[in-house]
C-alpha positions, 0 to 999 in steps of 0.5 A, spaced: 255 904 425 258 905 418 259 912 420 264 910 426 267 904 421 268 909 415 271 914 419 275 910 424 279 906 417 281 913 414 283 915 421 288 909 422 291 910 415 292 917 416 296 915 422 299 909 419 303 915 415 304 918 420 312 917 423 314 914 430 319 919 433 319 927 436 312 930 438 310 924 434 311 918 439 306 919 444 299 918 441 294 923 440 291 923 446 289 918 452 289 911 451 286 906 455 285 898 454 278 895 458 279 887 460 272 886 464 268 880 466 261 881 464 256 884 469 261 887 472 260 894 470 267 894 465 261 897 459 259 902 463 265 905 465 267 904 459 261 909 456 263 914 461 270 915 460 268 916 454 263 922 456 269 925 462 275 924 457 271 925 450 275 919 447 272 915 442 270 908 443 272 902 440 268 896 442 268 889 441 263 889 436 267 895 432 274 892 432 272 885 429 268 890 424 273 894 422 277 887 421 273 885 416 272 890 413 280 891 413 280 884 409 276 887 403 279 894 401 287 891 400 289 898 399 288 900 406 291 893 408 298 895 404 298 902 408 297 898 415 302 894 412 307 899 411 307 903 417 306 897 422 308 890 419 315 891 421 312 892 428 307 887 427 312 881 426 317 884 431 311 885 436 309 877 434 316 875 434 317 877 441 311 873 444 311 866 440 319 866 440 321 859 440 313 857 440 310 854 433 304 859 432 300 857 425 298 863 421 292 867 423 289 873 418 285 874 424 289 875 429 294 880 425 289 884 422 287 885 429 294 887 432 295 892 426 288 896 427 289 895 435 297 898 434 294 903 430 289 905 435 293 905 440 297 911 436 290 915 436 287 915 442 282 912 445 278 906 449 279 900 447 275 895 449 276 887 450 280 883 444 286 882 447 287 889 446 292 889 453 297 884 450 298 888 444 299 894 447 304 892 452 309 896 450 307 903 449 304 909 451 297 906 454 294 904 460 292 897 461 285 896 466 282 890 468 275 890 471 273 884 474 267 880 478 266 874 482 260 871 477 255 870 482 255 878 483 255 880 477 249 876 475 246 878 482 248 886 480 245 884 472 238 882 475 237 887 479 238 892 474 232 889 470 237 885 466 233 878 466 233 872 471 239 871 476 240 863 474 240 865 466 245 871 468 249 867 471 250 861 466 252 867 462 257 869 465 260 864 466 260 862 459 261 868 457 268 870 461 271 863 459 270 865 452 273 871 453 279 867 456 279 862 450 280 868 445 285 871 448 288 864 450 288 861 444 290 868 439 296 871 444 297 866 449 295 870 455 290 869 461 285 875 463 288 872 470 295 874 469 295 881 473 302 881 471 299 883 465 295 890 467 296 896 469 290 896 474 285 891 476 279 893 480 273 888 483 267 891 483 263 886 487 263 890 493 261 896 489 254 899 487 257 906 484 262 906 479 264 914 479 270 913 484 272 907 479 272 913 474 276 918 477 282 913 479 283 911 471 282 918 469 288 920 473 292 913 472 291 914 465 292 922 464 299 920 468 301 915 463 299 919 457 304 924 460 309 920 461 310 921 467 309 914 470 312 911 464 319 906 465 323 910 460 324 904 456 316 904 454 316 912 453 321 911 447 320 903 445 316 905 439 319 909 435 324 903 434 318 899 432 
């Protein structure tokens, strides 16, 4: 885990150097944001996109990792805030514009390591990492599930007591609701704000869910699905 948080912190101060314009706009490689309800087979296909377009993958646990880590290295901070704080501040000027937020450390480190992953390449998973790259070259997923179903799926995959299963679910679905609420203003229902939802609650196989996302996210890397306007926001940024 150290590995990956050091490696991952060098790579996004390499790229924060790095400007937004000619062969530069587009990230490195594929994007892809991974918005899912838990037992609803978001992790897995997350892992196996992973494996199919050998991207790296920037789960829940890394991001908050990386966030903190950020906040004891000021140099790394400057850097970010050199090449991403005009857009960070543009991008939060035009989510809250007319609305009182108060300040959130938190919240701004996140939206400045999300940015700058979204200019590597990658699979980001959860964090609101959808709403922060709503403007660029990604695509936003959703892989959603009815709880019941999902803790039915969890429990016969050995992964504990139905009952238990489904408390958990729903605990924990509304607390990721809660924090993309309450740091960005957005409801994980809101299919406005997703590329590409998919339920899995009639399916036992998730290997043609991969292939779909392959493609749009291939589609979208190229530009070849992309409004002109998403295509080239960015380097204004």
């Amino acid at each position: 885990m150290t590995t990956n948080i050091l490696s991952v912190i060098s790579a996004m101060a390499e790229v924060a150097t790095v400007p937004r314009q000619g062969e530069h706009l587009r990230p490195r490689q594929p994007v892809i944001t991974m918005s899912r309800d838990f037992g609803s087979g978001g992790d897995i296909i997350a892992t196996r996109l992973c494996q199919r377009l050998k991207l790296p993958l920037y789960d829940e646990d890394l991001l908050r990792e990386v966030a903190s880590r950020l906040n004891d290295d000021p140099a790394i901070v400057q850097l970010l805030d050199e090449g991403f704080g005009r857009a960070k501040d543009m991008w939060l000027y035009r989510l809250f514009s007319g609305k009182d937020i108060s300040p959130d450390a938190y919240r701004d480190t996140l939206i400045k390591v999300v940015m700058s992953l979204g200019r590597l390449g990658g699979i980001i998973v959860g964090r609101g990492a959808h709403v922060i790259l709503a403007g660029e070259c990604a695509l936003r997923v959703r892989i959603a599930g009815t709880p019941e179903v999902c803790a039915k799926r969890m429990a016969a995959s050995g992964n504990g007591n139905e009952a238990d299963l489904l408390a958990k679910a729903r605990d924990l679905n509304h607390r990721r609701g809660k924090f993309v609420w309450e740091a960005f203003g957005s409801r994980l229902s809101d299919a406005s704000q997703f590329d590409l939802t998919i339920n899995t609650d009639r399916m036992d196989d998730f290997e043609d869910v991969v292939e779909t996302i392959i493609v749009m996210a291939e589609a979208i890397h190229s530009g070849r699905v992309l409004r002109g306007d998403l295509v080239g926001a960015s380097a204004h940024a």
